[in-house]
C-alpha positions as CSV (number, residue, x, y, z in Angstrom):
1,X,119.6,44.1,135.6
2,X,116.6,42.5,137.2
3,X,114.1,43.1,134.6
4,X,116.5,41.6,132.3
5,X,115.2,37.9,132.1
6,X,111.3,39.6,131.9
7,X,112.0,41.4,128.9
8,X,113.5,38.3,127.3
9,X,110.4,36.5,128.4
10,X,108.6,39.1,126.6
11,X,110.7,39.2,123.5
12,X,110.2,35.3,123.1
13,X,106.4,35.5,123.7
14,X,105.8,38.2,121.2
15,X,107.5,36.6,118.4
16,X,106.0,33.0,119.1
17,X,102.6,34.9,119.2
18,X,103.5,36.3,115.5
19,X,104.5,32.8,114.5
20,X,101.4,31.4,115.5
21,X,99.3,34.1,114.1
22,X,101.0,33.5,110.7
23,X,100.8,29.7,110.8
24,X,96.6,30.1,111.7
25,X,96.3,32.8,108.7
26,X,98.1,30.9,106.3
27,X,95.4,27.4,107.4
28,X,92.3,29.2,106.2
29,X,91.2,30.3,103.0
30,X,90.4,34.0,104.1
31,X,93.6,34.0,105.7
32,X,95.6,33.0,102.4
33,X,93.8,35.7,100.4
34,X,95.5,38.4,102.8
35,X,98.7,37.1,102.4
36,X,98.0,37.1,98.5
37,X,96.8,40.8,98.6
38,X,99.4,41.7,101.1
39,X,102.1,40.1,98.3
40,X,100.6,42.2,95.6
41,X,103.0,45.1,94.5
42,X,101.9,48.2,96.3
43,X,99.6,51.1,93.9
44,X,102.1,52.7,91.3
45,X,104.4,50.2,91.3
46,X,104.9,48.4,87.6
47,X,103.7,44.8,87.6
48,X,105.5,41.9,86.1
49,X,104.1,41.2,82.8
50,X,104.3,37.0,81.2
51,X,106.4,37.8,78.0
52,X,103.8,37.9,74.9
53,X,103.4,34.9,72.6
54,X,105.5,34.9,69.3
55,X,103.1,36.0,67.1
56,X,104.0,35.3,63.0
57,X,102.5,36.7,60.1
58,X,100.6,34.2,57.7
59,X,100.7,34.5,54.2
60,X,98.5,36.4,52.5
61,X,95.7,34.8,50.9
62,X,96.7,35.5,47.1
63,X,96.8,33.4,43.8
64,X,100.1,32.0,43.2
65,X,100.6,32.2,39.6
66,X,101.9,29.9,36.5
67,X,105.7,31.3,35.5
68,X,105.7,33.7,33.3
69,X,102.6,35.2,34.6
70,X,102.1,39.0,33.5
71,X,101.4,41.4,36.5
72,X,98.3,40.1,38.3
73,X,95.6,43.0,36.5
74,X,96.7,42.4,33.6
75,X,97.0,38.6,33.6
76,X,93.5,38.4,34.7
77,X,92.3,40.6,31.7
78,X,94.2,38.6,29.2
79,X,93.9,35.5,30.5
80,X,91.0,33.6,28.8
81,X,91.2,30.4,31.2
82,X,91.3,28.0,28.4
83,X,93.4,25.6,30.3
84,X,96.0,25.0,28.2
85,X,98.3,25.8,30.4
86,X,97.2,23.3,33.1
87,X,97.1,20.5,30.4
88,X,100.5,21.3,29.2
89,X,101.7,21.3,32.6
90,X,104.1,17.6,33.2
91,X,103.4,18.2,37.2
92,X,99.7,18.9,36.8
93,X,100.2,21.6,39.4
94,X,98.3,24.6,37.7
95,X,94.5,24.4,38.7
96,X,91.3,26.1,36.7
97,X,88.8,26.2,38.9
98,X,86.3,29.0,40.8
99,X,88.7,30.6,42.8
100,X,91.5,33.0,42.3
101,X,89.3,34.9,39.5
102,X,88.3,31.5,37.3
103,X,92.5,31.8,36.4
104,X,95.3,29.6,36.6
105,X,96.5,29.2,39.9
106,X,98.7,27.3,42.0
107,X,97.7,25.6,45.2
108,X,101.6,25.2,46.8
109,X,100.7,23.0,49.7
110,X,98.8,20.1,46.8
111,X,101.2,20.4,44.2
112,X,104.1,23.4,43.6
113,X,105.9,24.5,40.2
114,X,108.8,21.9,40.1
115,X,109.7,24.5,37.2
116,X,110.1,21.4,34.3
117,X,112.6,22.1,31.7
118,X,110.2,22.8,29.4
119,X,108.4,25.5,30.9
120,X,106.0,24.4,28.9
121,X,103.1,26.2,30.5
122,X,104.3,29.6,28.7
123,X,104.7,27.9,25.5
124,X,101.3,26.6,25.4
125,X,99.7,29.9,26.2
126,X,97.5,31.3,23.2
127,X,97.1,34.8,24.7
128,X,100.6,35.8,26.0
129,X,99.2,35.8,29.6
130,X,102.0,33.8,30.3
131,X,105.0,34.8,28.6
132,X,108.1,32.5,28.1
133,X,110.8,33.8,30.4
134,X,114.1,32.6,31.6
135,X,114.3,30.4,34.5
136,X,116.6,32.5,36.6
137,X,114.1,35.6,35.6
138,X,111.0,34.1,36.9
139,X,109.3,35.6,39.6
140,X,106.2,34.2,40.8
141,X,106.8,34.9,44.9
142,X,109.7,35.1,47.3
143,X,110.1,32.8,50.3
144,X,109.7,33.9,53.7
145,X,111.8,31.8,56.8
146,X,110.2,31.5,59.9
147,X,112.6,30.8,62.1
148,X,110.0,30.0,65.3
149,X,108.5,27.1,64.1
150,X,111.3,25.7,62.2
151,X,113.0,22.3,63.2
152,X,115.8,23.5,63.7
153,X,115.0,25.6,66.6
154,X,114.6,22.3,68.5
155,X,118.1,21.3,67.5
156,X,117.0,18.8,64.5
157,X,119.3,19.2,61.5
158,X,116.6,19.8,58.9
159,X,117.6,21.2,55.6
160,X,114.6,20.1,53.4
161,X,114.3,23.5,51.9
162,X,117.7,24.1,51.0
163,X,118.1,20.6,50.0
164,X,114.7,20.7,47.5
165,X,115.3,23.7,46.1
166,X,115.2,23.6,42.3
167,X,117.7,26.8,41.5
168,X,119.8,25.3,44.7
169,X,122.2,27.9,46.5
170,X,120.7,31.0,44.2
171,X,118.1,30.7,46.1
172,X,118.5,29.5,49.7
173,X,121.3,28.1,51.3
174,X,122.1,27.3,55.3
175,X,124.3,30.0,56.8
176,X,126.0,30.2,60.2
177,X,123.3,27.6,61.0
178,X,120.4,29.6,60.3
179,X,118.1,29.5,56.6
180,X,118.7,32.4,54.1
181,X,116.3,33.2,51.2
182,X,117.9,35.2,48.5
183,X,115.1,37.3,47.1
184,X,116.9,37.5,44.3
185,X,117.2,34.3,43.4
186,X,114.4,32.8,44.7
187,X,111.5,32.8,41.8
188,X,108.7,31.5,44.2
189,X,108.3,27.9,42.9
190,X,107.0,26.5,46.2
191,X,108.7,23.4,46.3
192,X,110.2,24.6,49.8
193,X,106.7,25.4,51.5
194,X,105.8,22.0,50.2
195,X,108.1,19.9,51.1
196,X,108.4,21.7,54.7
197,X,107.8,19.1,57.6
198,X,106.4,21.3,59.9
199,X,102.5,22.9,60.8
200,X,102.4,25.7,60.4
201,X,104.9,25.4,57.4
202,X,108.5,27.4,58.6
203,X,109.0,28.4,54.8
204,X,106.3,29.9,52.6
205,X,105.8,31.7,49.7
206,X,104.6,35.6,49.4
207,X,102.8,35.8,46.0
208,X,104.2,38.3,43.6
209,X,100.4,39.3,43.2
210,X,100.9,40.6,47.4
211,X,103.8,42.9,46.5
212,X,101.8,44.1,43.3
213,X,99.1,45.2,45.1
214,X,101.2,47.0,48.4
C-alpha cells in the first residue's frame, strides 16, 4: 500500500512528459514532418485515391454535311463544289470553303440546318450529291446529351434543346427530368448544339461521316 501514491506520481509524470514531447514535436517543422510520415498508411496498405475527373468525349472533328448528303466517299467524288447549294440555302448555313475537302459543309456552332421547308439545298444540286429526301429520313448526325455540363445538373430548368428542336418530340424530349435523344428521330440538324447555353456545349452533334468511317 505504501508505494501506492509513488506509482501514481509516476503514472502522472510519464504521461505529462508524453504531452509535452508531443506539444514540442508538433511546434517545429522537423517535428510536423514525423507526425506526417508517422500518419502515412503503413507499406502494403491501399491508399486513398481523390476520385478522377469526369472526363467527356468531344466530338469528332468531321464535316457535317448539307441534307441529303450521299455517304461521305461518295459525296466527295460527286460533289463538284459549285455552290449552289449554299446559294440556295434561305439560312446561308452551308459553307464552301478550304476545309472539309473544298465541299459543302456545315459549321453547327455559326449557323445550323434550320431544315427550311423547301429543302431547297437538294433541289438545287446539279450532280445528285445531295439527293432530295424526306424530312423525317434525313440523317446528317445524331445528338449526343452530356449530362455533366448540362444546366440542369445545377438545378436550372433549361430545356433549350428540346424546346428548339425542329422535328420536336421525334427527336428529343425531357424524361423523368433528364434529356433523351431519339436516334431515330433525330436527323442531326444542329439547332440543339447551337442554341445550347453552355461551354463546352451539353448537346452536340456526331456527324454521320464519324459512324461512316467506324
Amino acid at each position: 500500500m505504501g508505494d501506492e501514491p509513488i506509482n501514481r506520481r509516476a503514472f502522472f509524470r510519464t504521461g505529462l512528459r508524453h504531452l509535452l514531447d508531443r506539444a514540442i514535436t508538433a511546434s517545429n517543422p522537423v517535428g510536423r514532418l514525423a507526425e506526417r510520415l508517422a500518419e502515412m498508411p503503413a507499406e502494403g496498405q491501399p491508399k486513398q485515391k481523390k476520385p478522377a475527373p469526369i472526363r467527356r468525349r468531344e466530338p469528332l472533328h468531321l464535316p457535317l454535311r448539307p441534307p441529303g448528303a450521299l455517304p461521305e466517299k461518295q459525296f466527295l467524288d460527286t460533289c463538284e463544289r459549285c455552290g449552289d447549294c449554299a446559294t440556295a440555302c434561305p439560312a446561308q448555313c452551308i459553307l464552301i470553303d478550304d476545309t472539309a475537302g473544298g465541299a459543302p459543309h456545315i459549321v453547327i456552332d455559326s449557323m445550323p440546318c434550320v431544315v427550311c421547308d423547301g429543302l431547297y439545298c437538294m433541289s438545287s444540286c446539279p450532280t445528285g450529291a445531295l439527293v432530295p429526301t424526306p424530312l423525317n429520313e434525313i440523317r446528317m448526325g445524331t445528338a449526343v446529351w452530356h449530362e455533366e455540363t448540362c444546366l440542369r445538373g445545377d438545378g436550372e430548368p433549361c430545356t433549350i434543346c428540346v424546346d428548339h428542336c425542329p422535328l420536336g418530340s421525334a427527336a428529343i424530349e425531357l424524361k423523368d427530368g433528364r434529356i433523351e435523344v431519339k436516334p431515330l428521330g433525330c436527323i442531326g440538324c444542329g439547332v440543339c448544339q447551337h442554341d445550347c447555353p453552355t461551354s463546352p456545349k451539353s448537346i452536340v452533334i456526331i456527324p454521320v461521316a464519324a459512324r461512316q468511317r467506324g
